[in-house]
C-alpha positions in Angstrom: 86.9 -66.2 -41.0 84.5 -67.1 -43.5 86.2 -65.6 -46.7 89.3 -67.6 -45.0 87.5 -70.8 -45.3 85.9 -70.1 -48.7 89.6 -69.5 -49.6 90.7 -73.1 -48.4 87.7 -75.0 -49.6 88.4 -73.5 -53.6 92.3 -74.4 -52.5 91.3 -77.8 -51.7 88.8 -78.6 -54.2 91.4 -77.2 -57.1 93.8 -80.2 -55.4 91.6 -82.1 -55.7 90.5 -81.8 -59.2 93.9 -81.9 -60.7 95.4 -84.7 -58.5 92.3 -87.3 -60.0 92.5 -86.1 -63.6 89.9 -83.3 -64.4 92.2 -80.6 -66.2 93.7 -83.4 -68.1 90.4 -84.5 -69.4 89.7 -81.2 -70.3 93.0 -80.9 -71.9 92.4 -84.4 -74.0 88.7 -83.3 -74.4 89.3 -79.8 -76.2 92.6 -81.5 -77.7 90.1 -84.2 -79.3 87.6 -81.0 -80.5 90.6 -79.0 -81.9 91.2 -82.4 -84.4 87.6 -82.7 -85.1 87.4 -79.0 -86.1 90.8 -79.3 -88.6 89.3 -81.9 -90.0 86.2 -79.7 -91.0 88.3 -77.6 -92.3 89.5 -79.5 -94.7 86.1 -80.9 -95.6 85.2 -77.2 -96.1 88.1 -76.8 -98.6 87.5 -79.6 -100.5 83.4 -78.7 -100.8 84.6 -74.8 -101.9 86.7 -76.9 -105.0 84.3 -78.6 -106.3 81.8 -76.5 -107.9 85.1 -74.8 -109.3 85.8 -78.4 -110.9 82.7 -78.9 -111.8 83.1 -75.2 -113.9 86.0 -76.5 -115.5 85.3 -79.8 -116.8 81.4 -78.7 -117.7 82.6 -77.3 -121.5 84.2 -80.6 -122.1 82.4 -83.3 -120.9 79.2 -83.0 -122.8 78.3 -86.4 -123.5 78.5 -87.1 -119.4 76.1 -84.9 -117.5 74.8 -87.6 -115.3 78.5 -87.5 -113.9 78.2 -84.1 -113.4 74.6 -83.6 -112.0 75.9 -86.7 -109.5 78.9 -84.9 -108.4 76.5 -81.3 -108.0 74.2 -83.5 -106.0 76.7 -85.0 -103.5 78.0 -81.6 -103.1 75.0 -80.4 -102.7 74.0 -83.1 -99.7 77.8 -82.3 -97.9 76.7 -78.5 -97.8 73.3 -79.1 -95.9 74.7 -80.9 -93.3 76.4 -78.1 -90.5 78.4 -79.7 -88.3 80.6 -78.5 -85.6 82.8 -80.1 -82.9 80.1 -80.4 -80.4 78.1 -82.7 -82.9 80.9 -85.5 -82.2 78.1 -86.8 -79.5 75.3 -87.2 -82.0 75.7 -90.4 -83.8 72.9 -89.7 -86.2 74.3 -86.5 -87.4 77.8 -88.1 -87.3 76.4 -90.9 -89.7 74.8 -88.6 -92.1 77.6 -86.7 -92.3 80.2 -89.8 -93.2 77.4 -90.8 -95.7 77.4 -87.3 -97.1 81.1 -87.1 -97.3 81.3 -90.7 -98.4 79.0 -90.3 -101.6 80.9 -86.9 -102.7 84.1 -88.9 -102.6 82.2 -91.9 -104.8 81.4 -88.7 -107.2 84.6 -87.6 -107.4 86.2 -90.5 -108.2 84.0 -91.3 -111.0 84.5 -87.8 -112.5 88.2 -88.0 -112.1 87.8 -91.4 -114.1 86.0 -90.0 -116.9 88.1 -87.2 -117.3 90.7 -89.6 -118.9 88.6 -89.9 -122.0 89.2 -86.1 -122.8 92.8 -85.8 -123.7 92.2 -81.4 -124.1 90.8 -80.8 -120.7 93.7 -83.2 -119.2 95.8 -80.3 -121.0 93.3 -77.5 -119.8 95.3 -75.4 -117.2 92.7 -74.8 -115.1 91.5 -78.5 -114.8 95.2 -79.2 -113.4 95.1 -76.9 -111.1 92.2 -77.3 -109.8 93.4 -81.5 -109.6 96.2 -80.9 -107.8 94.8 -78.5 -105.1 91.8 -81.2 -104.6 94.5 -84.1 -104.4 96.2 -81.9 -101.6 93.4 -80.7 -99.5 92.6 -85.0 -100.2 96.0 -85.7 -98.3 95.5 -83.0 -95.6 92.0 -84.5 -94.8 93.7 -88.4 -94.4 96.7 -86.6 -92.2 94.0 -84.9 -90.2 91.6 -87.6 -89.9 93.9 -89.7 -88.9 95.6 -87.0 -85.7 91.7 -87.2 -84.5 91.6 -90.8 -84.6 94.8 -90.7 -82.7 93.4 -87.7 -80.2 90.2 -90.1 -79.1 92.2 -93.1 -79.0 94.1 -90.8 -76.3 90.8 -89.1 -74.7 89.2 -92.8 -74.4 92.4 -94.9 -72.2 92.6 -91.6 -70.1 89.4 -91.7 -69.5 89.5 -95.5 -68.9 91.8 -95.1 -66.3 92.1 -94.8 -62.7 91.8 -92.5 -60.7 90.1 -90.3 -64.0 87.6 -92.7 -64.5 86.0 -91.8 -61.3 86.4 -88.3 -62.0 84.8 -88.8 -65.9 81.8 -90.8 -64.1 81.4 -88.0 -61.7 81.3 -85.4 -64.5 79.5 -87.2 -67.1 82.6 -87.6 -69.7 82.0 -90.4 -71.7 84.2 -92.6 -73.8 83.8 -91.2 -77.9 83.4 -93.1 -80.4 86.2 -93.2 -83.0 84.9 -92.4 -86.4 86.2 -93.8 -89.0 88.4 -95.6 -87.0 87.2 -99.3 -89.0 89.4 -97.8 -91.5 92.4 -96.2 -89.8 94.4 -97.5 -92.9 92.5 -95.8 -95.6 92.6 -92.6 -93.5 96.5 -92.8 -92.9 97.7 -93.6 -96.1 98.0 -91.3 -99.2 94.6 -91.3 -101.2 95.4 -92.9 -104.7 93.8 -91.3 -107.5 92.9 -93.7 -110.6 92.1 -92.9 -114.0 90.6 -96.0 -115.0 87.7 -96.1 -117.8 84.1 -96.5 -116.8 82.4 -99.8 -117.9 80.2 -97.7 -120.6 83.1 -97.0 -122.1 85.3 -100.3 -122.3 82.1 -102.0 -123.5 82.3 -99.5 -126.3 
């Protein structure tokens, strides 16, 4: 009798959990997690290229070592920060981490700028290479920042919605805050790589 009720109160209660919306919030939840953790991934890949760049450019570019010591620096600040899917509640970690990511980009940039004033390592092999796997992994972050931007944006009017917003009140699920969502566009579209020439040398 009792194992017979058991049986028909974990009958009902299952029911009742998917007819209000849990398994879809946990569906949306991990699907939101699984984006966050591509993203990384990406992150990762373009962190493991850099001290290769850095390698390849350091025979050249001897008159432009702060560049280099910047771009080792940034680097440097991205690989202290670990950072998993389960950090997407912290804000504070969350902000260091875009202001991490955000300075190595800043770095980059101004290294890929300066590389236009050395005709042989534009030539060098290597340096190509290397420039055309870091524009790549540069695309896959945008495409996969922009699928967890997308993901949340899902999570968060499920979540807003009845009858799952009783059931996220009842189990704590709060709506997530979309990072980097301020600039959806620059995430979307294809990062744009300029060669321009620094001040230093224009003045010159």
């Amino acid at each position: 009798m009792k194992n017979s009720l058991r049986l028909w109160l974990i009958s009902a209660m299952a029911l009742l959990l998917s007819g209000c919306g849990y398994n879809e919030i946990q569906r949306l939840d991990e699907q939101v997690k699984a984006a966050w953790s591509q993203t990384l991934n990406q992150y990762e890949r373009r962190a493991e290229l850099v001290p290769k760049l850095v390698s390849s450019v350091n025979a050249y570019m001897v008159n432009e070592r702060s560049v280099l010591v910047e771009v080792t620096e940034a680097r440097a600040r991205v690989g202290s920060i670990h950072i998993t899917a389960e950090d997407l509640d912290n804000p504070a970690v969350m902000e260091r981490f875009q202001q991490a990511q955000g300075q190595l980009s800043s770095a980059l940039s101004r290294l890929l700028a300066v590389s236009e004033n050395y005709p042989q390592l534009k030539s060098d092999g290597l340096f190509r290479d290397l420039m055309t796997q870091l524009e790549g992994t540069e695309n896959r972050i945008a495409t996969e920042r922009g699928r967890y931007v997308e993901a949340v944006q899902a999570y968060n009017v499920y979540i807003r919605q009845f009858p799952a917003v009783v059931t996220a009140k009842l189990f704590g699920y709060k709506v997530m805050e979309n990072y980097g969502v301020d600039r959806e566009y620059d995430i979307r579209r294809d990062p744009e790589v300029k060669f321009d020439l620094p001040a230093s040398a224009t003045a010159q």
